[in-house]
N, CA, C and O atoms as a GROMACS GRO file, in nm:
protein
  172
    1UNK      N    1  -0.805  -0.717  -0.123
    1UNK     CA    2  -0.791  -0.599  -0.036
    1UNK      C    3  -0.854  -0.476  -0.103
    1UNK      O    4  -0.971  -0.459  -0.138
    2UNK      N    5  -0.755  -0.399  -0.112
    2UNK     CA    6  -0.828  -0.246  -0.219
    2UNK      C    7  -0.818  -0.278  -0.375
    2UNK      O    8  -0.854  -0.211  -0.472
    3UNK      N    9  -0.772  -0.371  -0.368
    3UNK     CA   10  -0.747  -0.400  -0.563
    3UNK      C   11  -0.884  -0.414  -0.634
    3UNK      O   12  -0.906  -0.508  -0.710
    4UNK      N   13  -0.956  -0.339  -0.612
    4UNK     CA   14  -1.100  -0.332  -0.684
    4UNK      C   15  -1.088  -0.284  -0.814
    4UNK      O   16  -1.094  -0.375  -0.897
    5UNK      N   17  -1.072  -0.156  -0.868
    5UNK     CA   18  -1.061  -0.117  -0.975
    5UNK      C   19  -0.928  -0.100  -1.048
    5UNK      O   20  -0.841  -0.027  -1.000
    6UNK      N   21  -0.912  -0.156  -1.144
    6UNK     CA   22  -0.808  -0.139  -1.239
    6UNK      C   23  -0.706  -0.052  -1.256
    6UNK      O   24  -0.588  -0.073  -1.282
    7UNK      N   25  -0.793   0.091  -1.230
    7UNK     CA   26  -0.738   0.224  -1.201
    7UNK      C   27  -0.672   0.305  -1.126
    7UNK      O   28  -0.628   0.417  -1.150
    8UNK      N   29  -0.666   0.227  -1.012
    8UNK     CA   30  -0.655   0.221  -0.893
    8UNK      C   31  -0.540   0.222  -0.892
    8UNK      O   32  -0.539   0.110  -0.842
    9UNK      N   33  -0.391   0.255  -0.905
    9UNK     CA   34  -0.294   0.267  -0.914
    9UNK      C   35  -0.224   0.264  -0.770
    9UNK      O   36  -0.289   0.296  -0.671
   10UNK      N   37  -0.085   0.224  -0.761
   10UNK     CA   38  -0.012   0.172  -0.630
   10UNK      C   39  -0.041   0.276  -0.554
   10UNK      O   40  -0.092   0.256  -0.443
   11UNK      N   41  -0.021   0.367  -0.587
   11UNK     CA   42  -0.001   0.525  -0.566
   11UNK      C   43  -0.131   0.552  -0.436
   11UNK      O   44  -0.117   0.584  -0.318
   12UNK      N   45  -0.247   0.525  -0.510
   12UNK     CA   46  -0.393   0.504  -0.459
   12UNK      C   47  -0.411   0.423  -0.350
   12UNK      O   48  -0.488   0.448  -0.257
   13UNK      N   49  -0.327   0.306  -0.362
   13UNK     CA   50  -0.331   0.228  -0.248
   13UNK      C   51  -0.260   0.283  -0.129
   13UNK      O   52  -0.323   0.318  -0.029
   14UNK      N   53  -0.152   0.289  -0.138
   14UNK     CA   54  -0.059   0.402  -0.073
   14UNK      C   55  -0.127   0.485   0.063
   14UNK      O   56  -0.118   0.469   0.185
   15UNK      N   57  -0.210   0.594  -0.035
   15UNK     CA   58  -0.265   0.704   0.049
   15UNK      C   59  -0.428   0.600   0.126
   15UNK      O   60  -0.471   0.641   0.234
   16UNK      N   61  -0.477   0.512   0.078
   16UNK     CA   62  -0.560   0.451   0.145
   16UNK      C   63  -0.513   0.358   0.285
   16UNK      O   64  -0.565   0.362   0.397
   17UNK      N   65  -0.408   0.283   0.242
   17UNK     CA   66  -0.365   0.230   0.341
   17UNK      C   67  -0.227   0.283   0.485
   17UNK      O   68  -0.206   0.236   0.596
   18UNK      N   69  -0.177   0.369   0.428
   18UNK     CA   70  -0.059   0.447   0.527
   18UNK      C   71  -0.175   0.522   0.626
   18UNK      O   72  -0.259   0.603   0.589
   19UNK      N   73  -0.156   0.475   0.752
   19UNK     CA   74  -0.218   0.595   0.842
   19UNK      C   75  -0.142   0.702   0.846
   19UNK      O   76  -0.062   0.717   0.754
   20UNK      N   77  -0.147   0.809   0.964
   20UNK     CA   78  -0.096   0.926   0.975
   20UNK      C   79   0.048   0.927   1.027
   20UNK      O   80   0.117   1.028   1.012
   21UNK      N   81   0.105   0.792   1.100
   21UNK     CA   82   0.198   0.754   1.193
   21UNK      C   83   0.312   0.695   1.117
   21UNK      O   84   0.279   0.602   1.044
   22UNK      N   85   0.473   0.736   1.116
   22UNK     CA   86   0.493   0.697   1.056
   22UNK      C   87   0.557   0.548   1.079
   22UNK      O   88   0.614   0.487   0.988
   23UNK      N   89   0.542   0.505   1.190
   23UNK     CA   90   0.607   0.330   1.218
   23UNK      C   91   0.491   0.291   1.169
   23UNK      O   92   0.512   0.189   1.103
   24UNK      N   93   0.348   0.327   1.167
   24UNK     CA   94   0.253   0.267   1.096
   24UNK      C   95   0.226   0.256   0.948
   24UNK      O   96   0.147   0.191   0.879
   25UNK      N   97   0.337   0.358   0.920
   25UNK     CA   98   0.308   0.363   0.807
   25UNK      C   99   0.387   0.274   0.724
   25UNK      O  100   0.337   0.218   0.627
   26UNK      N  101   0.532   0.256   0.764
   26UNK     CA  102   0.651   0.158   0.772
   26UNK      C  103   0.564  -0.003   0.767
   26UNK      O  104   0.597  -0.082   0.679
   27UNK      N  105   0.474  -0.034   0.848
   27UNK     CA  106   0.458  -0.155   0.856
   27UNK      C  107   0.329  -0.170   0.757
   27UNK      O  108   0.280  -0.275   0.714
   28UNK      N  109   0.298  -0.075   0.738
   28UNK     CA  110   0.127  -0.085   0.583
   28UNK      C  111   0.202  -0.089   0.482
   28UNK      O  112   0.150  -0.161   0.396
   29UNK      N  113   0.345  -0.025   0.434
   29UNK     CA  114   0.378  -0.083   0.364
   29UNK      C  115   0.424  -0.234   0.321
   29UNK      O  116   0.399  -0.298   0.219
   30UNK      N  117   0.502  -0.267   0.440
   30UNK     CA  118   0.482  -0.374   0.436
   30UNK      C  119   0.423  -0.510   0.419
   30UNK      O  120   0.466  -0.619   0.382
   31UNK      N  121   0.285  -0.453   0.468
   31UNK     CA  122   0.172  -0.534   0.468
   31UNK      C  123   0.170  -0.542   0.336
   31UNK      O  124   0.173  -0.655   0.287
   32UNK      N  125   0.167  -0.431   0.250
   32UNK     CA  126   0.130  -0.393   0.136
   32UNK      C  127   0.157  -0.538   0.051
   32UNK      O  128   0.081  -0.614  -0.008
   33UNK      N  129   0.320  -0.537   0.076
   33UNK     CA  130   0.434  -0.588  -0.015
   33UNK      C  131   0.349  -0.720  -0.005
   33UNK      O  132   0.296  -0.753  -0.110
   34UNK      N  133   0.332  -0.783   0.082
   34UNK     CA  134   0.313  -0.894   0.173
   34UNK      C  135   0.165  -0.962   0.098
   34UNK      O  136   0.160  -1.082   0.073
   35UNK      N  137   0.056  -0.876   0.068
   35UNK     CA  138  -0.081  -0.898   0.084
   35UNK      C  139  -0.067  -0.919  -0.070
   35UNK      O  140  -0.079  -1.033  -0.114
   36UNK      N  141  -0.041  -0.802  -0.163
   36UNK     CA  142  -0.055  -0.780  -0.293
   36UNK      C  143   0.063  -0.918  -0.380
   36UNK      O  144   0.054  -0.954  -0.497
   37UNK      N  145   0.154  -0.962  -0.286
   37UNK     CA  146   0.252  -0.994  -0.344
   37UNK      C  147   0.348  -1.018  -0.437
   37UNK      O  148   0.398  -1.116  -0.493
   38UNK      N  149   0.368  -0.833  -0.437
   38UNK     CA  150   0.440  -0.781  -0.484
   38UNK      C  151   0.498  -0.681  -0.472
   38UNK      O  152   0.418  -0.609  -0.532
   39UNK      N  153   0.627  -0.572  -0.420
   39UNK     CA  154   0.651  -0.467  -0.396
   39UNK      C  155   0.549  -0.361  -0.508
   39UNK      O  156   0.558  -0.364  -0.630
   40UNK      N  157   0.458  -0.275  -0.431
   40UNK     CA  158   0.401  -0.194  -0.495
   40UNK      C  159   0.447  -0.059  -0.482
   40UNK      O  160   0.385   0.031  -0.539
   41UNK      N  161   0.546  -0.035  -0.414
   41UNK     CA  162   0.667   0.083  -0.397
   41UNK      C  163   0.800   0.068  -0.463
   41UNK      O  164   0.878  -0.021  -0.429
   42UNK      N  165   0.827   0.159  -0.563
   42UNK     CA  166   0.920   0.173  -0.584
   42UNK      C  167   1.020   0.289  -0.572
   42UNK      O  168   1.013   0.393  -0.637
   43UNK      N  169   1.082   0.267  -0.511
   43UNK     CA  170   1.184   0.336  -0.417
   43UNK      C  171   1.282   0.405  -0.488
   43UNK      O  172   1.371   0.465  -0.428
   0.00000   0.00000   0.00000
């Protein structure tokens, strides 16, 4: 997915993948968890 550079921190992914919406944003996280497999939010 976005895991290209090393540097790239969760954080980074975050603001790339959350649209502006927030049920959309609810479910990119998700995706997130889902794709990377691994919670990349910590809460």
């Amino acid at each position: 997915m976005l895991v290209s550079l090393p540097q790239e921190k969760p954080s980074i992914h975050y603001k790339h993948i959350i649209p502006s919406k927030e049920k959309s944003m609810k479910k990119s996280i998700v995706y997130t968890h889902n794709a990377l497999g691994k919670s990349v939010f910590s809460p």
